[in-house]
LUMTI-999693 format. One record per atom (N, C-alpha, C, O): residue number from 1; atom name; x, y, z. Coordinates in nm, 3 decimals, m for minus. Layout:
// LUMTI-999693
    i  at        u        v        w
  NUM  CA        X        Y        Z
...
This chain:
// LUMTI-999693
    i  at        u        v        w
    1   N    0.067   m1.018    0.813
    1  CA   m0.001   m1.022    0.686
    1   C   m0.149   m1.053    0.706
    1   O   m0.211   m1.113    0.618
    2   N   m0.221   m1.004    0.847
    2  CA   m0.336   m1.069    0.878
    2   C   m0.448   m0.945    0.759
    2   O   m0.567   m0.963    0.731
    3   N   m0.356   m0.824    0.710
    3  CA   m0.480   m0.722    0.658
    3   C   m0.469   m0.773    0.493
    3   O   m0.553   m0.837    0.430
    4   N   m0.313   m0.710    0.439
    4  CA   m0.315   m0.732    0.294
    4   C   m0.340   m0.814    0.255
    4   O   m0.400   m0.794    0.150
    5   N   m0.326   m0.954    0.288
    5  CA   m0.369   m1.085    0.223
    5   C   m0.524   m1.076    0.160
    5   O   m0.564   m1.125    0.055
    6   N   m0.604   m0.990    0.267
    6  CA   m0.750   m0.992    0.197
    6   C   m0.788   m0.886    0.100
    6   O   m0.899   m0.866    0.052
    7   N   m0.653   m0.809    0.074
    7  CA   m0.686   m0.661   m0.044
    7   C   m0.738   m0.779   m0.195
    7   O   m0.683   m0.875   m0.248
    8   N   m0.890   m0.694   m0.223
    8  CA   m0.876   m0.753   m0.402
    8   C   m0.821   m0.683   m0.487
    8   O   m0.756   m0.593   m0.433
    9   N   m0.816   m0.683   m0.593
    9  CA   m0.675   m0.648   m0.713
    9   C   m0.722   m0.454   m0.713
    9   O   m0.642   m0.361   m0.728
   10   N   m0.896   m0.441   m0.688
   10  CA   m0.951   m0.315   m0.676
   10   C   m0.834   m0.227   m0.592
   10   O   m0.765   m0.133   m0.630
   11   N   m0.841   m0.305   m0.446
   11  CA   m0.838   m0.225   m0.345
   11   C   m0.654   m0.183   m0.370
   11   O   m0.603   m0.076   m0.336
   12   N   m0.578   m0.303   m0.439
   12  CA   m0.456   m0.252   m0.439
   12   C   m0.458   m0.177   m0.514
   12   O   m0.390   m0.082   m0.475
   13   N   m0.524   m0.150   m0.665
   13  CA   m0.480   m0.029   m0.721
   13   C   m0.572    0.120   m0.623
   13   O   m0.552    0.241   m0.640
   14   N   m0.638    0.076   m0.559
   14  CA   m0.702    0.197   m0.498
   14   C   m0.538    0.231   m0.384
   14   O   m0.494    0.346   m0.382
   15   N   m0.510    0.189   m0.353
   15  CA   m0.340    0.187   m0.259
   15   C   m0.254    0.283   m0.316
   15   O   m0.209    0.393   m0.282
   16   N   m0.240    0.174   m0.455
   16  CA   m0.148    0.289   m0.542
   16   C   m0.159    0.391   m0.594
   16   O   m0.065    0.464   m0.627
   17   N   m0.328    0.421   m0.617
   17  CA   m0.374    0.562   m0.657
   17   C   m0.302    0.649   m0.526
   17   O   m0.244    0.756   m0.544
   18   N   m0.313    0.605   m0.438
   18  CA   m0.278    0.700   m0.316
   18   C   m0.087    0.750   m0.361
   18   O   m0.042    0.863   m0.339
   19   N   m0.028    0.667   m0.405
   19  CA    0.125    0.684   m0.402
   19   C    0.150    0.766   m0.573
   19   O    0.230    0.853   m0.606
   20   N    0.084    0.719   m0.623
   20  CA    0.112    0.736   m0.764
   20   C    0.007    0.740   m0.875
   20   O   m0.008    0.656   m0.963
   21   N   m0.046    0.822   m0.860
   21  CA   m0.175    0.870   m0.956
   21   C   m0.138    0.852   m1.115
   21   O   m0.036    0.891   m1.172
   22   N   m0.250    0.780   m1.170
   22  CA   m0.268    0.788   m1.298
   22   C   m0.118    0.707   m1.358
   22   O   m0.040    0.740   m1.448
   23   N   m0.118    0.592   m1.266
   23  CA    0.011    0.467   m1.291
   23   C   m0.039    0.413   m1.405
   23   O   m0.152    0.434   m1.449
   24   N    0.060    0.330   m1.461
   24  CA    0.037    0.265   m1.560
   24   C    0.080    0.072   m1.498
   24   O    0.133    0.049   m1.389
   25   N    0.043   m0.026   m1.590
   25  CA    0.096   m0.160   m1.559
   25   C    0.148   m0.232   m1.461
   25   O    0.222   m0.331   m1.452
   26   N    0.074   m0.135   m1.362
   26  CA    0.011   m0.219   m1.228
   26   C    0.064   m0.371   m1.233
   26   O   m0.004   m0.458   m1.287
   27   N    0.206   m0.403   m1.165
   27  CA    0.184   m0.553   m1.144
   27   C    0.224   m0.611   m0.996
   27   O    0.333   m0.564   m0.964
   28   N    0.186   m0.675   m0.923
   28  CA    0.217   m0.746   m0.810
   28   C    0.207   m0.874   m0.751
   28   O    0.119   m0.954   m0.783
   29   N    0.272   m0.890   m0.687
   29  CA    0.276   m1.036   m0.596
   29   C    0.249   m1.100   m0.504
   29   O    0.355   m1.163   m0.505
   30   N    0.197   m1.141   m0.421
   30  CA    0.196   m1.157   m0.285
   30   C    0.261   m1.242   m0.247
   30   O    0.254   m1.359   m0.281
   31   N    0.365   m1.173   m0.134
   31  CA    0.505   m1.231   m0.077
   31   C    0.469   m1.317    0.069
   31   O    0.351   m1.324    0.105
   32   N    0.567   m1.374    0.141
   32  CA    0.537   m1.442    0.219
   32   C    0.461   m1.324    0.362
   32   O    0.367   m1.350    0.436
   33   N    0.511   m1.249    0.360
   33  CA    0.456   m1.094    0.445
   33   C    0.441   m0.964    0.351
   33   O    0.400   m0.861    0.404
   34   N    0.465   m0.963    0.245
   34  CA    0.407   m0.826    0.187
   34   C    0.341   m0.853    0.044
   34   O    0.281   m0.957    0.016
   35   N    0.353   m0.777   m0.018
   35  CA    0.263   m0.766   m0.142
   35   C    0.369   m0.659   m0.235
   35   O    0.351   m0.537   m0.225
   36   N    0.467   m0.708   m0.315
   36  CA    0.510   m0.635   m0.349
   36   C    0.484   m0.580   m0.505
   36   O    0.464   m0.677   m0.578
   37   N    0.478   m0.463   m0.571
   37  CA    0.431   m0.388   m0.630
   37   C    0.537   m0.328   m0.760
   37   O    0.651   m0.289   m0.734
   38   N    0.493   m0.328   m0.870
   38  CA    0.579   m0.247   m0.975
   38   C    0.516   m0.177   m1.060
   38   O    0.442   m0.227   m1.144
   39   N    0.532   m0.086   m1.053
   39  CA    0.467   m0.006   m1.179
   39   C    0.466    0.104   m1.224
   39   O    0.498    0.189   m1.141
   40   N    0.435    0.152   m1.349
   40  CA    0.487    0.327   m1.401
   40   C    0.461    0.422   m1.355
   40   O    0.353    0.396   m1.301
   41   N    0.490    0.556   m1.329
   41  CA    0.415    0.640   m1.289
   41   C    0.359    0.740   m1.416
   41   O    0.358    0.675   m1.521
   42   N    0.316    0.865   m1.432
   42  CA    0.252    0.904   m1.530
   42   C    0.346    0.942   m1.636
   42   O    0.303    0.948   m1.752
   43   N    0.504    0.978   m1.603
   43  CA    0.610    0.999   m1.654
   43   C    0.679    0.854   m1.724
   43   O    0.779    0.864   m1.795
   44   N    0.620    0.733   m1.698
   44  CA    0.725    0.629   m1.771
   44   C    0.820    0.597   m1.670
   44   O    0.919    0.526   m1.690
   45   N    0.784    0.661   m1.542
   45  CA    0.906    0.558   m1.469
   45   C    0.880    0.462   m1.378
   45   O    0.773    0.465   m1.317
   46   N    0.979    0.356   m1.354
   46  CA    0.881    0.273   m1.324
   46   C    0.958    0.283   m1.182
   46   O    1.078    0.307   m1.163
   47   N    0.832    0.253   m1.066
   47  CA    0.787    0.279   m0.942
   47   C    0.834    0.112   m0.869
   47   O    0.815    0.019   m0.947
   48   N    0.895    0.071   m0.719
   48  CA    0.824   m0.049   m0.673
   48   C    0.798   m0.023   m0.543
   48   O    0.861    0.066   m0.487
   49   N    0.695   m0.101   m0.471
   49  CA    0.632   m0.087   m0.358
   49   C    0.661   m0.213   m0.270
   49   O    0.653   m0.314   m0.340
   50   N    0.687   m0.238   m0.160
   50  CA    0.628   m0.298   m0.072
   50   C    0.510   m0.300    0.040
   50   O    0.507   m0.231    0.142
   51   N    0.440   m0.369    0.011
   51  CA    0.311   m0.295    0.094
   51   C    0.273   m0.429    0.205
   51   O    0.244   m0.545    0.179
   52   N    0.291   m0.348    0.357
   52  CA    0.234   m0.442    0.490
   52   C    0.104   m0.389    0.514
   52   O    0.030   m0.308    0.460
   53   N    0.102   m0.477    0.633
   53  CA   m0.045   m0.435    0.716
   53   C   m0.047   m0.289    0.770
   53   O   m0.151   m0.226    0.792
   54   N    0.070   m0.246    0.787
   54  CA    0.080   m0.136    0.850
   54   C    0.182   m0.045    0.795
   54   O    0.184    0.067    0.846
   55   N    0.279   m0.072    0.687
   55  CA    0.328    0.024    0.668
   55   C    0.350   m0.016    0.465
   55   O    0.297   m0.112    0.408
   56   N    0.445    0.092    0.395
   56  CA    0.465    0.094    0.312
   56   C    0.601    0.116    0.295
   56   O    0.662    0.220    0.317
   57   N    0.672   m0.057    0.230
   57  CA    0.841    0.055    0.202
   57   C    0.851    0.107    0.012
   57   O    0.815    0.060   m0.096
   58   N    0.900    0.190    0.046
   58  CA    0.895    0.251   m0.134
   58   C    1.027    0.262   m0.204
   58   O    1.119    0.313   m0.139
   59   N    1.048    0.227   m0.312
   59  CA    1.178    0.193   m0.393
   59   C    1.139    0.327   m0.517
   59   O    1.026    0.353   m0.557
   60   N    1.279    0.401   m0.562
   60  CA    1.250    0.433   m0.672
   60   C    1.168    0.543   m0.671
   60   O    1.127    0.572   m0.783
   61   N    1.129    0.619   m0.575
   61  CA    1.015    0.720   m0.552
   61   C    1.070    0.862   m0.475
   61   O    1.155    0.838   m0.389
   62   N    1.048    0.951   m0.485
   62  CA    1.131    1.106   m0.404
   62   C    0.961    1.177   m0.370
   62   O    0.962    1.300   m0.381
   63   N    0.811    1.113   m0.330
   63  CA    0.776    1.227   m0.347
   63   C    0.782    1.225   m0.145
   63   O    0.840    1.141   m0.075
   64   N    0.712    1.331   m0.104
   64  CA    0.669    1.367    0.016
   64   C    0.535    1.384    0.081
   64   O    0.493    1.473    0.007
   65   N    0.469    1.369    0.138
   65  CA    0.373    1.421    0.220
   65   C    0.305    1.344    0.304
   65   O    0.375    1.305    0.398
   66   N    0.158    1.294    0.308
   66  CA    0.144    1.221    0.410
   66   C    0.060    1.106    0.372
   66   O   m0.056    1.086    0.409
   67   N    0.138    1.030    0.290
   67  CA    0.097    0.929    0.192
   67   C    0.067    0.787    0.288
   67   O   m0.009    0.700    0.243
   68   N    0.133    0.773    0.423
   68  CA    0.127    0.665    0.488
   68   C   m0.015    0.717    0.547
   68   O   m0.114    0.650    0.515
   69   N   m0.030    0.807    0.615
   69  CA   m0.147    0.807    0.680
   69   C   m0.255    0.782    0.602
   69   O   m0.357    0.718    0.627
   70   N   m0.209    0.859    0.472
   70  CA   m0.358    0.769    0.354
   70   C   m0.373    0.705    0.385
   70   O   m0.478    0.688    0.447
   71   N   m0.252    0.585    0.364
   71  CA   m0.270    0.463    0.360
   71   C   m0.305    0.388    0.458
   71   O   m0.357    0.279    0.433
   72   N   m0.287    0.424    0.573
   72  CA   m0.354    0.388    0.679
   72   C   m0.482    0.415    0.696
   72   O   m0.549    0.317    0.728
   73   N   m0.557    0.544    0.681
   73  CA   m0.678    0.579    0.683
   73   C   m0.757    0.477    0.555
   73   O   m0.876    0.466    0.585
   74   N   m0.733    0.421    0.459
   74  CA   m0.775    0.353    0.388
   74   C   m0.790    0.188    0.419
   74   O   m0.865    0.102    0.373
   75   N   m0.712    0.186    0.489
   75  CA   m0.719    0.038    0.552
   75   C   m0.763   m0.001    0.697
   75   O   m0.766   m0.110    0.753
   76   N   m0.794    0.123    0.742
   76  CA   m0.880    0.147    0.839
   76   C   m1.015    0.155    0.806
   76   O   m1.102    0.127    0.890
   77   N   m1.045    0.194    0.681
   77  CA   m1.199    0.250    0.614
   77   C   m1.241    0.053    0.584
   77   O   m1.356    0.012    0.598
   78   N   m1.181    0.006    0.564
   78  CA   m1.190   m0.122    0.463
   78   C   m1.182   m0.240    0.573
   78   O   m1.246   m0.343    0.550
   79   N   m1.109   m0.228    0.685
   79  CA   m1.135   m0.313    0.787
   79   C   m1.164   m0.288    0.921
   79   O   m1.159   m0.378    1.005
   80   N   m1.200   m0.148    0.952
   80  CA   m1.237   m0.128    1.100
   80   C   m1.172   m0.072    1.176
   80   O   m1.073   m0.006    1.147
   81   N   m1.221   m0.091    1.301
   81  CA   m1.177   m0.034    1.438
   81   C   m1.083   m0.170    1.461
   81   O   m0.962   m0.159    1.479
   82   N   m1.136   m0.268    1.459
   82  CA   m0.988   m0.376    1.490
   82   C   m0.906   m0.365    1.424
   82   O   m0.810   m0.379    1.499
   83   N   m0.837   m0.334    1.246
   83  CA   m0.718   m0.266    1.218
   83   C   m0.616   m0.165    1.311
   83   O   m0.494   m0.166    1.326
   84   N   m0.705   m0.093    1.357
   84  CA   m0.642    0.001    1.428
   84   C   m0.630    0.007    1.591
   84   O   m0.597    0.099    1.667
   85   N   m0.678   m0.151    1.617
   85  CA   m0.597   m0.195    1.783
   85   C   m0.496   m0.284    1.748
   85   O   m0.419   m0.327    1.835
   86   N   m0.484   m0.325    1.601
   86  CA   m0.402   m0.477    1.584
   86   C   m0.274   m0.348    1.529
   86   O   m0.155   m0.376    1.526
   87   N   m0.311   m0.255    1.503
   87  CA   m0.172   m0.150    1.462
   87   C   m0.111   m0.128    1.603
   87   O    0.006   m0.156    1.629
   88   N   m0.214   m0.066    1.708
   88  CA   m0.130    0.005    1.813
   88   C   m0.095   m0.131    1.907
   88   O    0.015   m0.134    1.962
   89   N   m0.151   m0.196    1.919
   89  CA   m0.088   m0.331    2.014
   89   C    0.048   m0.433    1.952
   89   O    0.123   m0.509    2.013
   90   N    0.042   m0.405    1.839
   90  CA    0.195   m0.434    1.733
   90   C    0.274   m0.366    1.726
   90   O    0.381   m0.387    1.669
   91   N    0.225   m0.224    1.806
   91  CA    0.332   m0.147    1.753
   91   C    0.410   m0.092    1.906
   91   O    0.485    0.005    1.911
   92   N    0.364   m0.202    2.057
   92  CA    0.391   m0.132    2.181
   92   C    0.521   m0.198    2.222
   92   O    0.577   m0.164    2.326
């Protein structure tokens, strides 16, 4: 939890723009390791997220494509080149 802990309320809905565009009632928590997430999507349904330093688990959701690497490329933009040695040395 050394990245999400420092997201401000901006940067998480900038997160969820990535998963779920044009959400509604955005609400979340911060858990002892994640940040977990609830909220509508443009249809009225409601969405939940778990969101780490490095990955995203998703509840409630069918879409596809390459929504993690967003999300990675975004939290790479926001904390650096050390995000992305503290990913690959966590992840050997």
């Amino acid at each position: 939890m050394k990245y999400i802990s420092k997201l401000s309320p901006e940067q998480i809905k900038d997160v969820m723009e990535i998963y779920s565009p044009k959400h509604t009632d955005l609400k979340y928590e911060l858990r002892e390791r994640y940040i977990s997430i609830s909220l509508y999507d443009q249809e009225g349904i409601e969405e939940t997220y778990d969101i780490e330093d490095y990955d995203v688990a998703i509840y409630d959701w069918m879409g596809k494509g390459d929504y993690l690497l967003r999300y990675r490329k975004k939290m790479l933009e926001w904390f650096g080149e050390q995000y992305a040695m503290d990913y690959l040395l966590d992840n050997c």
